[in-house]
Every structure is written in C-alpha cells, then in structure tokens.
N, C-alpha and C positions, 0 to 999 in steps of 0.2 A: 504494500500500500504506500503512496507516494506522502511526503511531510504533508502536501497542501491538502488530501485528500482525508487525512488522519485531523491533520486542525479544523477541514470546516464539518466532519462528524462529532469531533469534540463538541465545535460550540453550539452545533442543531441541537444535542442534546441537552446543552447545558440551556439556552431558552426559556423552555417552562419553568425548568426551578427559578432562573431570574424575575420570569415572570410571579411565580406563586408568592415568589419574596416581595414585591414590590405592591402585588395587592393586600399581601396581610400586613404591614407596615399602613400601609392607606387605611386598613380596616380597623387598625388597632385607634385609632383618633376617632374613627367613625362608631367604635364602641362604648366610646366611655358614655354617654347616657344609658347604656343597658346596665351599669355596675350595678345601680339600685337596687334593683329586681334580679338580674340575673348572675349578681356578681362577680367580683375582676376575675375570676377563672372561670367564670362561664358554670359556676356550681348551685345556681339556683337560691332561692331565698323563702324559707316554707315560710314565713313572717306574712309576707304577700301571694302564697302560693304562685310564685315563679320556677317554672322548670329546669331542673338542670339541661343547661345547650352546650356545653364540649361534648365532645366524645360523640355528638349525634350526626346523626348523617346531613352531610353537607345540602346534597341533593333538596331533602324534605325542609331543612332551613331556606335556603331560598325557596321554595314553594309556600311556603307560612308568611313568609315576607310579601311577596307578592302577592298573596292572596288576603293581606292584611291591607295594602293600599291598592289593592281592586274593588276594597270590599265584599269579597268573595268570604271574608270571617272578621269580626268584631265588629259586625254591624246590628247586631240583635239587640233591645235592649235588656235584654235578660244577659246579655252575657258583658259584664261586668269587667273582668279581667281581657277580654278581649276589645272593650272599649278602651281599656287604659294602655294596649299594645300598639294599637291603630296609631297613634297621635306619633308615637315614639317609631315606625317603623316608616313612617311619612318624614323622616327628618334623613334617610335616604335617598336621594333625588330621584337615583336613575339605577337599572339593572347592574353598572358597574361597579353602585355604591355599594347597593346588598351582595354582590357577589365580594367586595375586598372585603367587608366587615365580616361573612361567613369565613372568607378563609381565614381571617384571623383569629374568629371562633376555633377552626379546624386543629389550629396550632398551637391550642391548648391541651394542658394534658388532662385526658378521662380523670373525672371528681370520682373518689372511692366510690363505692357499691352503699347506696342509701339505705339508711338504718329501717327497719322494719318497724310500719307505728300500726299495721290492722293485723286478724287473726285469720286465719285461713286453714285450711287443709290441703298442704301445697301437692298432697299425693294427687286429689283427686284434680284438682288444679291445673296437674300435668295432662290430665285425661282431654279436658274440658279445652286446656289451652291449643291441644293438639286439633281439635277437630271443631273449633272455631277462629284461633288467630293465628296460630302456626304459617300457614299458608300465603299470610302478607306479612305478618311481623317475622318471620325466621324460626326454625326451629329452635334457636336457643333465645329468642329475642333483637336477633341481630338487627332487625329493622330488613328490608329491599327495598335496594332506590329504584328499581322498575317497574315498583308499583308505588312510588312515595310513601311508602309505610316508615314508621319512625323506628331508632333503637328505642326499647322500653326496659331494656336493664340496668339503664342511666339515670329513672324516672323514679321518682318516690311514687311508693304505692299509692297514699292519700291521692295525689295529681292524677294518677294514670282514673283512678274512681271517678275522682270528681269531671275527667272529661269524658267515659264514657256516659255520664250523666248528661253531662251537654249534648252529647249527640243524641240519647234515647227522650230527652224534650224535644231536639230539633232545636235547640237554642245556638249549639253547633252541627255542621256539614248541611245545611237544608237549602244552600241557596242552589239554584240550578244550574250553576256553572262549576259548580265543587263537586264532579263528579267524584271522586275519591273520598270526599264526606261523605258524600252519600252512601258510597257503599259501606263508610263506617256505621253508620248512620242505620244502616238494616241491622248490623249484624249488632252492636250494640244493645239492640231490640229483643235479641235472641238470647241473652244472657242474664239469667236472675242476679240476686245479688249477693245470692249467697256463692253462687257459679264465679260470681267476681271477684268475689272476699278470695273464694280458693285460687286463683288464678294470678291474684297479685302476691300469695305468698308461696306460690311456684316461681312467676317472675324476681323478690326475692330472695330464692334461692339458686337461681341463674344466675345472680347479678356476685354472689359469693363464691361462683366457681371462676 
C-alpha cells in the first residue's frame, strides 16, 4: 500500500470520531438546563421524577426530543411532566442541536442499576415480560432502536409504572402521529398491575446483572 494511500485511509476513518467529538462538546453547553431534572451525569432526579438518560439509547433520545417540539408528546394537559419537558426541549433550535446534546448525553457513563423502591415477583415477571415487552424492549431490556423502544434497565421502577400509566389513560402515545405510542399505548392496556408490579422487579433484577 503506497504512504499516500495509507494516510488518506487513516484520516477517512478518523472523521467521524472528529466528528462525534465536536458534536458532544457542542452538546455539553447545550445540556446544562437539563442538570435540574436530569442531572450533570444524565442520572435522573426521583425528587421530580426525571429519568435516568445516559446509558439510553441515543436513537429513542432524539425521537422524544423531536417529538417533544412537534408536539407529538407533552401536549396533554394531564401530563404534567411532559409539559414541563416541552418548554426545555424547545431551547434546541434545530435537528443538529438535539443530535450534539444526545451525543453528549451518549458520552456519559451508565448511572449504576436503580435501587429497587416496588415489590414484585420478578419470577413471574420474567414470564409476563417475555411474552408482552420482550419483543420491542430486548430480551434482557436492552431497548431496539429499530423499533424506538427504550433501554429500561436504566429506569427506576417507580418511572417505568408511572409511564405505563400514561399510556393506559392515553394521556401518553395517543396523538396520531406517535405511531410507536401507540402501539405502547395497546399493549400497556394488556397489562394489570399486579403483571406490572412483577415485571418491574424482573426489570430490576436485569438491571443487577
């Protein structure tokens, strides 16, 4: 292989990492009003019920984002924490703002595995999770960004409850352009709460291995 040939494969490759540095630097300025709530490691704030966002899939971050100032979610007046995300994800101008700020999210390190605060029967949990969320969330909870599903071994149990509530009101996924609400939005339906309670203490106990 000739020098010239070898240097300009070097730098193709080197590219995106210049690139991915230069948006999460941009993104790191463009985060600091999410401390509040989501705080500086992106490890959530149960105070406010805010979510833990490191460690989650980049993918379904920008789709929340977007779908926060499309209005496609926190426009309900029942949903409360989604009104309060709206104003904050609107201080984003443009596609290339929400994508620097996620990858700066991305470039934080996973917050440990959230403490357990409901009771469950994570045996049966595993049964229930298998042959209703498995299928979009991952067998182990991994999240798939091919179908926008989130990781949920990052999520405190309380949070992961209290949104499938929002979807089984319809207070969340109900507008007609949210098709991926939507489908949460069914299956949410299909799930008691006692089928929940066990399933968030299968979730974790994923989130410990």
């Amino acid at each position: 292989m000739s020098p010239g040939l070898r240097y300009f494969l070097i730098f193709t490759l080197l590219i995106p990492t210049i690139g991915s540095a230069a948006d999460a630097a941009a993104g790191k300025a463009l985060y600091a009003p999410c401390i509040t709530c989501h705080g500086a490691n992106g490890e959530g704030n149960t105070a406010v019920a805010s979510p833990a966002i490191a460690g989650q899939s980049e993918d379904y971050l920008v789709r929340q984002l977007r779908n926060f100032n499309s209005g496609l979610r926190g426009t309900n007046p029942e949903d409360t924490g989604g009104a309060q995300m709206r104003p904050m994800a609107a201080t984003l101008a443009d596609d290339a703002a929400i994508e620097s700020v996620v990858a700066y999210i991305a470039s934080l390190d996973t917050p440990p595995a959230p403490a357990a605060t409901l009771s469950g029967d994570a045996g049966s949990g595993a049964k229930f999770y298998v042959s209703r969320c498995g299928a979009c969330h991952g067998g182990k909870g991994e999240g798939n960004d091919a179908l926008f599903a989130p990781r949920l071994t990052t999520l405190r149990d309380s949070y992961i409850v209290q949104q499938v509530e929002l979807f089984r009101s319809g207070t969340r996924g109900a507008h007609p352009d949210d098709k991926y609400g939507q489908q949460m939005a069914i299956m949410a339906k299909v799930v008691t709460d006692r089928e929940l309670n066990d399933i968030v203490a299968f979730l974790n106990e994923l989130a410990q291995q």
